[in-house]
N, C-alpha and C positions, 0 to 999 in steps of 0.2 A: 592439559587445558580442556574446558568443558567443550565440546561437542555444539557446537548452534544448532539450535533446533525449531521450526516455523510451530507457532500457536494454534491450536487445535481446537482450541476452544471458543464457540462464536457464542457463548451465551448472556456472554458479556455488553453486545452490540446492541441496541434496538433495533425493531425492525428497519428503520430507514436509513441506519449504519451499515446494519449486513447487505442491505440492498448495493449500499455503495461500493463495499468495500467488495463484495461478488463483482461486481461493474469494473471497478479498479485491476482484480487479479487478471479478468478477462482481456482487458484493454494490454497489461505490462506482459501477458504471457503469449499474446497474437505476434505472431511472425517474431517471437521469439528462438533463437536460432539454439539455445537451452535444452528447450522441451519442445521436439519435432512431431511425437505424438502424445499428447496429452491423453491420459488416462482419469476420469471419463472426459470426454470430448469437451471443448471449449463452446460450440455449438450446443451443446446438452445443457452446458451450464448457464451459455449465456441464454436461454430458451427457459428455465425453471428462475431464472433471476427475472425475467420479463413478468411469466406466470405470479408469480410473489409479490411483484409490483403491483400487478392489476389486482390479487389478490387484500391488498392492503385499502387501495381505495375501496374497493368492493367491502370493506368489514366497517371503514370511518361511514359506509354509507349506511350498511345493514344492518343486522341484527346478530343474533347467538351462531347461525348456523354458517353466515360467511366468515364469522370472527373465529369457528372451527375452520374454517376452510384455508383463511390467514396461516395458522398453527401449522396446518398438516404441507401447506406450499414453502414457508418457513422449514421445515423438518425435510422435507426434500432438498432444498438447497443446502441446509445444513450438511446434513450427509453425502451431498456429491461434492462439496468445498473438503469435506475431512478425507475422501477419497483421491482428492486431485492431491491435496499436501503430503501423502505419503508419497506419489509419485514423481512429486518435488523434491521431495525429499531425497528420493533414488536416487535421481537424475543430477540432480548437485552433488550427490557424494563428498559431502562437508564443505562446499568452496561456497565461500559468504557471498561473495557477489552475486554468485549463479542463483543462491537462494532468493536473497532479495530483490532480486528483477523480476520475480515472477509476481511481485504484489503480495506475498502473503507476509502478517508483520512476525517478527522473529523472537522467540522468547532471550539469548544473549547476544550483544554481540560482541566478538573475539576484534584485536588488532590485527585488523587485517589492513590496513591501508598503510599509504606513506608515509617518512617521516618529511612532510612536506610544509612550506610554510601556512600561518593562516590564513583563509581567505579573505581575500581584501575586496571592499564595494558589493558586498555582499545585501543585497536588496529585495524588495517585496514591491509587485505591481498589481492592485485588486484589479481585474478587470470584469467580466461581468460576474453574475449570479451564479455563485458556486466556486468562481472562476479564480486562479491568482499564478501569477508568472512569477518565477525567482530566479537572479542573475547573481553573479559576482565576477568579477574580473578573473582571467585564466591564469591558474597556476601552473609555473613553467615546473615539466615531468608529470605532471598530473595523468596518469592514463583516465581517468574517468574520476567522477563526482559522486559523492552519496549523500541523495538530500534524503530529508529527515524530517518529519513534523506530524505533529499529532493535536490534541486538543486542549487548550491549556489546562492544566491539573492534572494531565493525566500522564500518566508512570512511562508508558509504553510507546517507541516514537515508531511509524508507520516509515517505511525506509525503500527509498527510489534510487539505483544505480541509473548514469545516466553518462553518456560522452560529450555532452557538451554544458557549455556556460552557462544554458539559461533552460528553463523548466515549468511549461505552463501542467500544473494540478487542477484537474477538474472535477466538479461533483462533489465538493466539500460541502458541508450540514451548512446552509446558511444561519444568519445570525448569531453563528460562534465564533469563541473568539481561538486560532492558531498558533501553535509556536513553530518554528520553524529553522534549522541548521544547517549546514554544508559543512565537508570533508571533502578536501582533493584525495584521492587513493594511487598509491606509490606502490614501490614493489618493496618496502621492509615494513617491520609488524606493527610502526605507531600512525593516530591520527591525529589531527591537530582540524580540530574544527574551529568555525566560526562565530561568532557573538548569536546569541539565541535573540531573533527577530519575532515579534506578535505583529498579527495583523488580525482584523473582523473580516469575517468573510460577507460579502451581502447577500 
């Protein structure tokens, strides 16, 4: 069975994707009990992800040489994000779960969860700007939940282990539109997920 392996490749993202999704790793990998020392630090990253941000309005505002200076804070973050996934990558030693709790999206994934029923009242709540909470009623044996959503059209789902019911996601691209899934995770190799919910994020 093929090996799961986290994506490596951010070139995909635009700037104010990877801003996110830098934001996202940092947020799912803090006092994550996983990865007790992150290699390079989460503090480093979350410090070059700030840098990048200011970097970005600084180029929508200037000229040639901030719009260099965007690139070169870009190309920093990049390379401490591709530094941190290898050391996720150690640190998981192939257990899917371990990997996608740290926020980085995963190029397969294997059956690893239960064979549990589907989730039922599986739902979407926009709340503010950026903002959207997702529940569904508890599946009994369920050790933990794996939500899942990405941007509609897109191939690749961005994927959150989680121990309880309900799940506020912050920081999504406003005025897109989301898809969004659940999976209870069991302890034998099938999943049985939930009906695919779209929401607009505002």
């Amino acid at each position: 069975m093929t090996k799961i392996k986290i994506i490596t490749s951010f070139s995909r993202y635009s700037d104010a994707d990877l801003e996110q999704k830098a934001e996202l790793i940092v947020d799912s990998m803090t006092g994550n009990v996983n990865f007790a020392n992150p290699v390079p630090s989460l503090a480093k990253l979350q410090a070059a992800t700030t840098a990048f941000d200011t970097a970005i309005i600084k180029a929508k505002e200037g000229g040639k040489t901030e719009q260099l200076a965007r690139n070169l804070k870009r190309e920093e973050l990049t390379g401490l994000l591709e530094k941190l996934a290898l050391y996720v990558q150690i640190e998981a030693d192939g257990n899917d779960a371990v990997l996608a709790s740290s926020g980085f999206s995963l190029s397969k994934i294997r059956n690893v969860v239960g064979t549990l029923p589907k989730p039922q009242n599986f739902a979407l709540h926009v709340e503010n700007v950026g903002k959207i909470k997702l529940s569904l009623k508890p599946v009994r044996g369920a050790k933990s939940y794996l939500y899942e959503y990405r941007k509609k059209g897109e191939e690749v789902w961005d994927i959150m282990v989680y121990t309880k019911t309900t799940l506020v996601l912050t920081e999504l691209e406003s005025g897109q539109m989301y898809e969004f899934r659940v999976a209870p995770v069991g302890s034998s190799t099938e999943k049985t997920y939930s009906d695919v919910l779209s929401s607009y994020i505002l």
